[in-house]
N, C-alpha and C positions, 0 to 999 in steps of 0.2 A: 514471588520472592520477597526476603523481607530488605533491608534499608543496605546491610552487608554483602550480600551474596548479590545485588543487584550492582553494586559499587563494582564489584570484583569480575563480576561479568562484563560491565562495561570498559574497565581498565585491559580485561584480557583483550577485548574486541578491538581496542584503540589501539593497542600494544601491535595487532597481528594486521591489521586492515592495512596500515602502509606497506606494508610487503605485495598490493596488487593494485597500483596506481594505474588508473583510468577508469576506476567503479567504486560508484558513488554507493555509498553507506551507510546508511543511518541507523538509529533505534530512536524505539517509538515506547520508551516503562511508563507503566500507570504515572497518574499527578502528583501521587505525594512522595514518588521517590526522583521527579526532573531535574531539581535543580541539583541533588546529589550526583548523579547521575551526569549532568552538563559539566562540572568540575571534574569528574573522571576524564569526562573527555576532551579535555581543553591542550590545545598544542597537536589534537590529532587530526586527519581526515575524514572522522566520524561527524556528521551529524545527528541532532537533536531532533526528535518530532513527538508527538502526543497522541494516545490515542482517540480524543474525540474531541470540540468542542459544541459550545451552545453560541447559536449563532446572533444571542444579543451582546454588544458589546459592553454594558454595562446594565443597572438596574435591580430592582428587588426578585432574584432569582438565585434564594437560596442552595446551595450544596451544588451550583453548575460552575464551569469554568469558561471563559468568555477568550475568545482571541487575542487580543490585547495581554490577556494574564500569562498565555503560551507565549507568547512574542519577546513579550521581557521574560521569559526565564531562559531563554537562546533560543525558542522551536523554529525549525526552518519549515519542520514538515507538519500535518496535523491526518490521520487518518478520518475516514468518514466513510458511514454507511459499510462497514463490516457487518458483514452478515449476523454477528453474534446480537449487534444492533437491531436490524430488521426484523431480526424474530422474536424480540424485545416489543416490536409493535410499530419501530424505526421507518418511518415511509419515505419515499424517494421523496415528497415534496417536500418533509421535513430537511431530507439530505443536502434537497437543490439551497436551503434558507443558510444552510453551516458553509456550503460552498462558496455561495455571496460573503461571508464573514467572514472567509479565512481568508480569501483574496484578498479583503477592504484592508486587513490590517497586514499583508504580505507574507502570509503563510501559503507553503504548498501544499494542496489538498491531493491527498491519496483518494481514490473515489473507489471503494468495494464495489462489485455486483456479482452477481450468480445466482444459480437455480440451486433449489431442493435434489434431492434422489428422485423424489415423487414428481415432481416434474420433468425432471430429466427422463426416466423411465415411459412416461406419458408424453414425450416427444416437444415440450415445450420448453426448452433449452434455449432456443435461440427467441422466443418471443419475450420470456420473462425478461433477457437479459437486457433487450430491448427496448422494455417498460420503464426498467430500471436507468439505463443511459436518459433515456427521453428524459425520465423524470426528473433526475438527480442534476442534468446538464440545460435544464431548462433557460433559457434566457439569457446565454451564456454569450458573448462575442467571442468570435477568433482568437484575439489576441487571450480572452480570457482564460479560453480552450485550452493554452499553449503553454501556460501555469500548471493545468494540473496533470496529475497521473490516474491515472484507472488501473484496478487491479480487478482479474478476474480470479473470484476467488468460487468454484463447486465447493455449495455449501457441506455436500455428502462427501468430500475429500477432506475436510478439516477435523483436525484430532483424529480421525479415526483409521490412520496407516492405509487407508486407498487413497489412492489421487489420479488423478485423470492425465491416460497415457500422452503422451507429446504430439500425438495427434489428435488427440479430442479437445489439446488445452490451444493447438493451432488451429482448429475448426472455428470455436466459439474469438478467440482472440484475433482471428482476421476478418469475423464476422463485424465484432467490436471494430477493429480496422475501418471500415466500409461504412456502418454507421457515420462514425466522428465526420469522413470525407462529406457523407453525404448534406451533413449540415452544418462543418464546416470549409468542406475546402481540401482537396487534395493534400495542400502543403501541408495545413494542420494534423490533418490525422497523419501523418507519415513523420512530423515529428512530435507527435504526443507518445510520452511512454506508457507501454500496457505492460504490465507485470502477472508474471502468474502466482497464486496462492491454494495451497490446500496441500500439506504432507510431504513438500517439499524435504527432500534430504541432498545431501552431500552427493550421492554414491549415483543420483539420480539426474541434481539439477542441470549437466553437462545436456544431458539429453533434451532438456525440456528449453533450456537458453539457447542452445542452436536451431529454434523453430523461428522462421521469418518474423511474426509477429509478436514472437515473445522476446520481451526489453528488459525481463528482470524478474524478481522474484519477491512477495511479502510472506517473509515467511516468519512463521508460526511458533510449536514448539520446537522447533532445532535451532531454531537462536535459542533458547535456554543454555545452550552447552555453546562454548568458546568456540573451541574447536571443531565442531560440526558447523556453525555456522561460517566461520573461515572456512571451511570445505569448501561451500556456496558459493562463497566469495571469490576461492580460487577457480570454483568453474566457471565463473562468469568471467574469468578476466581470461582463461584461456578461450572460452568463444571470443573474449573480445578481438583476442590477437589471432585468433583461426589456427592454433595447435591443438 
């Protein structure tokens, strides 16, 4: 989007979001449109988040944006380790270094994982996913655990109008479940939130937000549009309320 229609998107979003109080909200627009973007949203229930940072807090590191620089422009949230990253060349050890840095300066880190088509197909769905938790969560303490959010996002349901039926996003997202327990602790994984990603629409998210271990949804191109994404929104407030 360019600096207007980014504006006017976030003002619709802020505009509609109080109308389903008890689900939390945010938008995550590229760097150079945040602090535009933080003014739309001001007075609302919307938060602010970014989609990546570099996990030195300062330094000679041109054209990156550092924790600290999200912090003061309002970010509460910071995404990390999106798939679109990883296949970038993005390694979970790299993810685990942004994870540590978004905590240090009190952001909350969105943590992406998920498999290829090509692995999915080759039955390595739940390994990779696995690789990616260990990696990305490395060194983590409980309490630190309990900061952030994980989103499973199948790489091969993003942009491309497939997404993975509410059963296969409950298979991999309880399996996620089970992990977190195992290395952290019962309590923690049962209140860390796991979000589903990948093609998410309106007509669909009902189905996919009443799976036990789906807490929410990062979604993609259907936040582009106001009103589709307020769809989302309104189905997740009617699971919330079990109508």
């Amino acid at each position: 989007m360019d600096r207007a229609s980014a504006v006017a998107l976030a003002e619709a979003v802020a505009e509609g979001a109080g109308a389903y109080p008890g689900v939390d909200v945010a938008v995550c627009p590229p760097f150079v449109y945040l602090e535009a973007v933080a003014q739309a949203l001001v007075g609302s229930p919307v938060a602010l988040g970014a989609q990546n940072l570099y996990p030195e807090p300062k330094g000679a590191y041109t054209g990156e944006i550092s924790g600290p620089m999200l912090k003061d422009m309002g970010c509460r949230y910071v995404i990390l380790g999106h798939s679109e990253r990883r296949a970038m060349g993005e390694s979970s050890e790299f993810v685990n270094e942004k994870v540590f840095a978004a905590l240090e300066c009190g952001l909350q880190p969105i943590i992406c994982v998920g498999e290829t088509l090509r692995q999915r197909k080759e039955g390595k769905t739940l390994a990779v996913v696995r690789r990616q938790i260990d990696g990305s969560l490395s060194g983590l303490t409980a309490d630190q655990m309990r900061q952030c959010v994980i989103a499973y996002e199948p790489v091969w349901a993003i942009g491309t109008g497939e997404n993975a039926t509410p059963e296969q996003a409950e298979e991999v997202q309880s399996e996620i479940r089970r992990l977190l327990g195992e290395r952290f602790g019962k309590d923690v994984a049962d209140s860390v939130r796991i979000q589903y990603g990948g093609s998410v629409k309106a007509a669909i998210a009902g189905d996919i937000f009443r799976q036990p271990n789906v807490d929410g949804g990062l979604i993609g191109g259907a936040s582009l549009k106001a009103d589709e994404f307020l769809g989302i929104v309104a189905a997740a407030q009617k699971v919330k309320v079990g109508t």
